[in-house]
Phi, psi and omega in degrees: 000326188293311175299359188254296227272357148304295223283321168306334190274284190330292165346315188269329176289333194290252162308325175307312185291316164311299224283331179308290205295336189280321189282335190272321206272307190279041137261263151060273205278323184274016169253297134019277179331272197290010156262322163311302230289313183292338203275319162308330180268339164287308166332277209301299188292349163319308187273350168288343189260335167284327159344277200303328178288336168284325180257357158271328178275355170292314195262009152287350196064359207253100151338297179318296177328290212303289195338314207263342160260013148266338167311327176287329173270004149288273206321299188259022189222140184326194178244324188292000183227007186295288210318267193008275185342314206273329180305300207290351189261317211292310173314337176270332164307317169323294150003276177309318176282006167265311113016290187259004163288082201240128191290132175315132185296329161309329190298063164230307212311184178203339195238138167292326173300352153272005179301324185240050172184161197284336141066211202273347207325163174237167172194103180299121184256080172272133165264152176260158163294331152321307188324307167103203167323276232283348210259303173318282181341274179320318174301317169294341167258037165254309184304285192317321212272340167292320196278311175339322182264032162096340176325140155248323199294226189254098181238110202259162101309118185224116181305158174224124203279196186263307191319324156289309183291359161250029136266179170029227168308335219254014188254005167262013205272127171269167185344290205253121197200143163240103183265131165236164148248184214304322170292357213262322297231313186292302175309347193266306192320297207295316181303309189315291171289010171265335191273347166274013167248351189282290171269041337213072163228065149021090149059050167294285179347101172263143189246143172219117214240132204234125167251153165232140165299345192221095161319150176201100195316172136077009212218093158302096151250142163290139175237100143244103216221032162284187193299177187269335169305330206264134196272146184276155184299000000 
């Protein structure tokens, strides 16, 4: 009788011991549950407010904006939505660029006589977007330093998304580049030597000499499009 009522007692000891370990692994498994739970629903509204951060900086039009919400979707946005995220802001860079592809305000002109002062000139200061912050900068202080000398016309800072600078022409532009036409060869000299002295980068500069199918009288662009590495003046 005694060996029966050990072997029950073991039994109960036994089971007690199952019954601890079964109840400790589904508590576990529901604290477990419910931190995935959380870390998904932090996930989730995470990427919704960068969402919300994408379409907002989409419908400002404002360069600086989309740039500064893509930094937040490298750092911060799933892997499984970056690539979207990032699509979806380059689309908006187009946008902008596109928007402002407004034929230059000189192509109205008929006289020659303003060819040779800075006069009415008009003139696009692109930065590419790979380029990054530093890049915006030297264009804005190439933009101060053209009007500073007296520039009247239409003088811009602009982005150029990446997507446009891997097509067509614009998929040959080195770091640093100045496009003119066959007439233009003094004014692009004179941009030249204000934007290397602007961004005290020496003999930067590449002069390009351009026919486009569609002339565009009175009309400078600027290119700045080095590595994201390399720091502005």
């Amino acid at each position: 009788m005694s060996d029966k009522s050990d072997s029950m007692a073991k039994l109960a000891a036994v089971l007690g011991a199952v019954a601890t370990v079964l109840v400790a692994i589904n508590t576990w498994q529901v604290s477990q549950f419910e931190t995935d739970f959380r870390q998904v629903e932090s996930e989730r509204e995470l990427n919704f407010r960068i969402y919300q951060s994408i379409a907002e900086s989409i419908e400002s039009g404002n360069p600086q904006r989309i740039r500064a919400v893509r930094a937040l979707v490298d750092a911060l946005a799933s892997e499984d939505l970056r690539d979207s995220f990032l699509s979806a802001l380059e689309t908006g860079e187009v946008q902008i660029y596109e928007s402002q592809q407004a034929v230059p305000a000189g192509g109205a002109r008929t006289t020659d006589a303003v060819r040779e002062k800075w006069g009415d000139w008009d003139y696009d200061i692109f930065w590419c977007s790979s380029s990054g912050s530093a890049a915006e900068s030297q264009a804005n202080a190439i933009v101060a330093a053209i009007q500073g000398e007296g520039a009247e016309g239409r003088i811009r800072a602009r982005v150029l998304p990446d997507s446009i600078r891997a097509t067509g022409s614009y998929s040959s532009l080195q770091d640093y580049e100045i496009r003119y036409e066959e007439s233009e060869r003094k004014r692009a000299e004179a941009v030249g030597a204000i934007a290397e002295r602007t961004i005290s980068i020496p003999g930067s500069f590449n002069l390009r000499e351009i026919a486009p199918l569609k002339p565009t009288p009175w009309y400078i662009s600027v290119f700045i499009c080095p590595e994201a590495t390399e720091t502005a003046a």
